[in-house]
Each structure stands twice: as structure tokens, then as C-alpha cells.
C-alpha positions in Angstrom: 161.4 101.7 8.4 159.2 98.8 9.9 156.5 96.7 8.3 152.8 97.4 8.4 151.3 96.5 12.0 150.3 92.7 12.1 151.5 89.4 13.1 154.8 87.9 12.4 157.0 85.2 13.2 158.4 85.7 16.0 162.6 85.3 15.7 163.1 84.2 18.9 160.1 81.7 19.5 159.9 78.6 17.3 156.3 78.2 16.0 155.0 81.4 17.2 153.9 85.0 16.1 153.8 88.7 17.9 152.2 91.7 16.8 154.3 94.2 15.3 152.5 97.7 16.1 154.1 99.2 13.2 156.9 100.9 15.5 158.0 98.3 18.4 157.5 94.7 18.8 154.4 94.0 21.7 153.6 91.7 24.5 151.2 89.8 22.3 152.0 86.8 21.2 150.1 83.1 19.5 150.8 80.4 17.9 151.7 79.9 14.7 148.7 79.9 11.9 149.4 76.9 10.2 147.5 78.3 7.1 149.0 81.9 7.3 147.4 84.0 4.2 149.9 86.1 1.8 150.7 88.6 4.9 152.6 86.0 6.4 153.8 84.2 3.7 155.4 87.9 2.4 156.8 88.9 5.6 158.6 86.1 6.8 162.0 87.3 7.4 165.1 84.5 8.8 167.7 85.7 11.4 170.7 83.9 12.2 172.3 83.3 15.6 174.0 86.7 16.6 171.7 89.0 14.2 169.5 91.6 15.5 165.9 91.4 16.4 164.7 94.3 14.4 161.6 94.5 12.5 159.9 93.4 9.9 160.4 94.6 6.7 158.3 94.2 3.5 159.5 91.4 1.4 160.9 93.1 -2.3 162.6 91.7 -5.0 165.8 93.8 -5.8 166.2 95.6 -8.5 169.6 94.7 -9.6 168.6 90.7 -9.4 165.5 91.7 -11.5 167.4 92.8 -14.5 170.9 90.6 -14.3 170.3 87.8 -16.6 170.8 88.7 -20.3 168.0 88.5 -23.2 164.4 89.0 -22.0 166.0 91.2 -19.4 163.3 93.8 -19.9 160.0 91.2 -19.7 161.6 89.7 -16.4 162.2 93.1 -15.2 158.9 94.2 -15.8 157.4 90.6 -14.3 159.6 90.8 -11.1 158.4 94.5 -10.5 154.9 93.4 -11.1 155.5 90.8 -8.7 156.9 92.6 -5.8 154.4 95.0 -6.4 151.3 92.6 -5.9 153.5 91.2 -2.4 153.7 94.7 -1.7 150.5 95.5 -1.8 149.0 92.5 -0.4 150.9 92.8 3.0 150.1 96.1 2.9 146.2 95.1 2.8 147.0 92.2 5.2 148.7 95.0 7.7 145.5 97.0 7.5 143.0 94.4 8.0 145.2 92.9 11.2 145.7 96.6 12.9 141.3 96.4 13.4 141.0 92.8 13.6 143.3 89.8 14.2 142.6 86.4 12.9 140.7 85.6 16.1 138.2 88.8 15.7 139.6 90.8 18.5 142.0 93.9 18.3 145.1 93.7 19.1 144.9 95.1 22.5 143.2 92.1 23.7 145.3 89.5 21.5 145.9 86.8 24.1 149.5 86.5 25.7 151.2 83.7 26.0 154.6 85.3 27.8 153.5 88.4 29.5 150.6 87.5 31.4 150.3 85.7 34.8 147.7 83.4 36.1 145.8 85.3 39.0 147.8 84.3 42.1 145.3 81.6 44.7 143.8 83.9 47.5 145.0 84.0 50.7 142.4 82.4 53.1 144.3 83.8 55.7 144.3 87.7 53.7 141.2 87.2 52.4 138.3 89.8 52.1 135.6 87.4 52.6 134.8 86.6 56.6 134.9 83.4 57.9 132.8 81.5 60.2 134.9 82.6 62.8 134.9 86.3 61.9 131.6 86.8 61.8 129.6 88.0 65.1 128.0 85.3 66.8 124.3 85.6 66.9 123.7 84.1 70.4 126.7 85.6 72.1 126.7 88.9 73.8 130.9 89.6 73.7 132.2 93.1 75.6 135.7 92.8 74.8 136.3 96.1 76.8 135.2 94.9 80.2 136.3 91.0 79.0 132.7 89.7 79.3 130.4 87.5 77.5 126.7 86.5 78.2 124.0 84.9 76.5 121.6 86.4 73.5 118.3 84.8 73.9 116.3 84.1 70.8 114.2 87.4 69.4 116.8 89.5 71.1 119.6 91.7 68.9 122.4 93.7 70.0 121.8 97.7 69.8 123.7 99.4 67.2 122.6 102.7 68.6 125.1 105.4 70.1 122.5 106.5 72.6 123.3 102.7 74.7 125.6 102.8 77.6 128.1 100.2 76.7 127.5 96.9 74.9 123.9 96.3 74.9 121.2 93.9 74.2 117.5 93.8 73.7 114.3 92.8 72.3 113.6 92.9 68.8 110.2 94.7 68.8 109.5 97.9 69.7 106.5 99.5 71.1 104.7 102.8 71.4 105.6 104.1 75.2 103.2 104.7 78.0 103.7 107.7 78.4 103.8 108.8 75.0 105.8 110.5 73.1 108.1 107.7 71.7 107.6 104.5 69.9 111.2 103.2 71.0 109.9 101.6 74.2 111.5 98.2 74.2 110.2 95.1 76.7 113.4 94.0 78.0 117.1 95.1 78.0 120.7 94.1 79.5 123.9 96.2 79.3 127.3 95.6 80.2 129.6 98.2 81.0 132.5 99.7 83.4 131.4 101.3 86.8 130.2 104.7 86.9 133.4 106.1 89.1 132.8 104.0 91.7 135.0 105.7 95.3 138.2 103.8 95.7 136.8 102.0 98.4 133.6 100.9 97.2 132.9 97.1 97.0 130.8 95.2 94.7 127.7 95.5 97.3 127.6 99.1 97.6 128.3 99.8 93.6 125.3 97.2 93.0 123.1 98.8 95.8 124.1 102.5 94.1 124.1 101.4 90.8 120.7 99.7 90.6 118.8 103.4 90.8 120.6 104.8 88.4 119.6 101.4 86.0 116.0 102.2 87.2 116.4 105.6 86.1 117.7 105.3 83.0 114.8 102.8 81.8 111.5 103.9 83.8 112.5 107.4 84.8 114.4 110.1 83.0 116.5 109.1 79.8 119.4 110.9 78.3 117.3 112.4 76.2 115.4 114.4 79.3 112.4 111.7 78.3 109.9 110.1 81.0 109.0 107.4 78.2 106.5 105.7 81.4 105.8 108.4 83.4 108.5 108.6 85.7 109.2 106.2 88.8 106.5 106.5 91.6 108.2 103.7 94.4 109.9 100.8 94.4 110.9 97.5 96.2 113.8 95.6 97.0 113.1 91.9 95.8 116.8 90.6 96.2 120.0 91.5 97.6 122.8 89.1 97.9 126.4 87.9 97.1 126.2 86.4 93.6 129.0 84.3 91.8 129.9 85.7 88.6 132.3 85.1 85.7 134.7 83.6 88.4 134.8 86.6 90.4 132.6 87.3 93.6 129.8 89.7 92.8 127.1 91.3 94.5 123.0 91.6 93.0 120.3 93.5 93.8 116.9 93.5 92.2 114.3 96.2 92.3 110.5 96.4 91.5 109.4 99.9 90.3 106.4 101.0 89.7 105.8 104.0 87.0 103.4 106.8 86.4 102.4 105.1 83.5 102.5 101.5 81.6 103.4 98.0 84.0 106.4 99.2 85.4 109.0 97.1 85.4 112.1 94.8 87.2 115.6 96.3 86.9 118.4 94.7 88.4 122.3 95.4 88.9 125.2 93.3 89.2 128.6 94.3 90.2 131.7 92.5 90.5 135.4 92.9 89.3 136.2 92.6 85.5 137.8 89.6 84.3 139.6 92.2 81.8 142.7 94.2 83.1 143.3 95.6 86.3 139.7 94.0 87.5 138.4 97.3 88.0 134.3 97.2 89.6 131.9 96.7 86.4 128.2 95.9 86.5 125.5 94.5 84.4 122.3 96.1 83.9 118.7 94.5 83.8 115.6 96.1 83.1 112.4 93.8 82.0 108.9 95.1 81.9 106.5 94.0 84.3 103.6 93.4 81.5 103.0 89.5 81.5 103.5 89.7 77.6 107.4 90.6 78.1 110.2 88.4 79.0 110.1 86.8 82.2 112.1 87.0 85.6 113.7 83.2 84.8 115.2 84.7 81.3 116.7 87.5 83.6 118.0 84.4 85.7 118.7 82.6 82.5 121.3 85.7 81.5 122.8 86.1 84.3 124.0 82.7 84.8 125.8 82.5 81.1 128.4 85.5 82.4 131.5 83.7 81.2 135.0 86.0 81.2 135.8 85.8 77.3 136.9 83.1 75.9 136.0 80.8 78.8 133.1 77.9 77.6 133.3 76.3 81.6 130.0 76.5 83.3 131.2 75.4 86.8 129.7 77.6 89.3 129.2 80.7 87.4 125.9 82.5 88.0 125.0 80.7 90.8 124.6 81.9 94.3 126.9 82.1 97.0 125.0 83.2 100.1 122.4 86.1 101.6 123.5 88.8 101.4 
């Protein structure tokens, strides 16, 4: 059989010790004590090159040594007993002592390693969990990846997180109660980009924009998804521009309506259409609806928006937004 659990010196390690569980020899492992106590002094055991790395084994004194020499045979007998004995017991004791506690006050479970254990491997910036600059979503920048987009976030504006928004959307912070009543969702201005609503295969950026801009007014002033008429419904409307219009490279079409509602300021709502920078270049538009009340967003930050279209990735300004003839 083994030793008692505790440290020993380990065989194959100059100046070191591992913890003997009392069965198998561990992972643990530390350097030498310098002022080991009887435990170690008892259990030191030597093995030469080609021996076995086998456990430790209490240190006796043979019995057949104790009583060999002639004349006080007996009294040495009886000494070298006692002697083993007292060895005996004291790595015994030292055994039980080191299986709750080692020298550094810690069980043996969390005796420090010195072979087993591996420093933590450095992270990964490119794996790692935390976002970079780059991940994270750019607070003044409006990106539809879908319909290869991007436009401008003025300041107290947020994109909409809600599932009720027609494509990638963006709007003013606050919230008010609506003029109709009813709601306190009403918002003072919004912009959405998203793909055509199944435009005929014929249709051309002027006729989406001129079809497209009633369904924008709808959607705002008159009847929302929900069946809600948040400002009474649309009473009339006029036509305050209609006109070719250069956007995100591509040649677009804009028109801008004024409507008035049943209730609250009514508003301006305005559509442009014009082929996607993204994939085939299929017909997509870009809503605007701002409130009319002089407290909301004006008809330059409409302007403003319009004019930082860019296709993604593309920082140019040249020409982009601006105008390109009556319509």
C-alpha cells in the first residue's frame, strides 16, 4: 500500500514536491520546503535511474536489522521499534494534517500547479466578444443594408426598434399625445427607407414617387396599420414640388405634398424614388413626413436628409441630393 495523502518529493523533479492523494500521484505540484517538518523528513524515499515511480511508502526500520548485532540485542530492539513507531506515527499525523490543509492553508484541490496548468491564452482582437469601434452602430448614420442606402441621423433623432415601421426608419426622440386622441405615440417627424411597394414593370421613378407619396401621407396623417386616424384623417392636400432629383448616384424623381388633417397642424410628407444602389437596382423610395407645427423639425432638415443619401459605403458628396431639373 501507499503512504498517507501529503506532499512528497517528487522522483522525477529535482527540488520539487506533488501531492500524493493516498492512491495516485496528482497534478499538484511546488517547490521544495526547505524546512520540511518530520512528514517529509520520514518519507523521503531515493529511486535510481530505471526504478519505478510508485508511491510513497512509510519509512520503517526492519525488523531483522533491529535485532542483528549481538549483546544488548533486546534494548536496541526495543529502541528501534520505539523509533519507527514515533516516525510512524508522526507521518501518519503529518498525512492527516496535509489531506485538510497544505503548508500554504489551502486544500489540496487548489494547491498551485506548476506542470499542469496553462497561462490563459491572449484574446483574439479579431475573435473577440467585446465590439469595437467599428462594430458598433453609428449614431449619426442611418445604414439600410437591404436597399444599399445610407443617410444622415440629425441630432435628437434615433432609429425605431419597433416591428410596426416599414423598413429602416428614423425619427424624433420625443413623443407626443396625438390630435386626435387616442395614442400618445405621435412623433414630430420621421424618414423611412425601404424597397417599392410592387411597383408595375414599367413604372419609372416619377410615377412610383407621384403613387407612392399618398400612400406615405396615409400611413402618417391618415389611417395607420393599426386602423388608427392618430390626426383625424386627411381632409386635402397640395402639391409643393415635383421634380427629377439626383440621388445616391442614380437619377430619382421627388414629390412633396402639404396635407391638411381633421385634427392637429397637419403636416409635409414627401417621396423619393429612384433605383437602389444595392443589387439588381430595383425602384426604392424614401419616405418623409414632418409636422407642420412650427415647434417640429423644419422643411431645410427635410432638405438637409435628403441630400446625405450616399449608396453604402460611399463618403463622396459630389452631386448627390442636388437637383437636376423641373420636373
Amino acid at each position: 500500500m501507499g503512504g498517507p495523502p501529503g506532499w512528497y518529493p517528487d522522483p522525477q523533479a529535482p527540488h520539487t514536491e506533488r501531492w500524493w492523494d493516498g492512491t495516485a500521484w496528482t497534478a499538484h505540484s511546488r517547490a521544495a520546503q526547505a524546512a520540511g517538518g518530520a512528514q517529509g523528513r520520514a518519507q523521503v524515499q531515493s529511486y535510481g535511474p530505471g526504478q519505478s515511480y510508485g508511491p510513497p511508502q512509510p519509512h520503517t526500520v526492519p525488523m531483522q536489522q533491529a535485532g542483528a548485532a549481538g549483546g544488548g540485542g533486546g534494548n536496541r530492539r526495543l529502541m528501534a521499534l520505539a523509533a519507527a513507531g514515533v516516525v510512524l506515527v508522526a507521518a501518519v499525523a503529518g498525512g492527516a494534517v496535509l489531506l485538510g490543509r497544505d503548508d500554504g492553508g489551502s486544500t489540496p484541490e487548489a494547491a498551485p500547479s506548476t506542470g499542469a496548468e496553462t497561462a490563459p491564452a491572449t484574446a483574439d482582437p479579431k475573435n473577440s466578444a467585446s465590439p469595437s469601434p467599428t462594430d458598433a452602430a453609428d449614431a449619426t448614420v442611418l445604414e439600410d443594408q437591404l436597399n444599399g442606402i445610407t443617410l444622415a441621423i440629425p441630432d435628437g433623432w434615433i432609429r425605431a426598434d419597433s416591428s410596426l415601421e416599414e423598413g429602416a426608419t428614423i425619427y424624433t426622440d420625443e413623443t407626443y399625445d396625438c390630435p386626435a386622441g387616442g395614442s400618445s405615440l405621435c412623433r414630430q417627424a420621421r424618414v423611412s427607407s425601404l424597397a417599392a411597394n410592387s411597383p408595375s414593370p414599367d413604372a419609372t421613378a416619377k410615377t412610383l414617387a407621384e403613387q407612392d407619396v399618398e400612400r406615405a401621407a396615409d400611413a402618417v396623417y391618415g389611417e395607420d396599420r393599426l386602423g388608427n386616424r392618430p390626426h383625424g384623417g386627411i381632409t386635402s392636400h397640395k402639391v409643393l414640388k415635383s421634380q427629377n432629383f439626383a440621388v445616391a448616384g442614380k437619377a430619382g424623381y421627388l414629390v412633396r405634398w402639404q396635407v391638411v388633417t381633421g385634427a392637429g397642424p397637419g403636416g409635409y410628407v414627401q417621396t423619393i424614388a429612384f433605383p437602389s444602389p444595392a443589387g439588381t437596382g430595383a425602384l426604392m423610395v424614401v419616405r418623409f413626413a414632418f409636422d407642420a407645427d412650427p415647434s417640429a423639425p423644419g422643411l431645410d432638415v427635410m432638405d438637409e436628409i435628403a441630400a446625405s443619401i450616399r449608396p453604402v459605403g460611399d463618403t463622396t458628396g459630389g452631386g448627390v441630393g442636388s437637383s437636376i431639373g423641373p420636373g
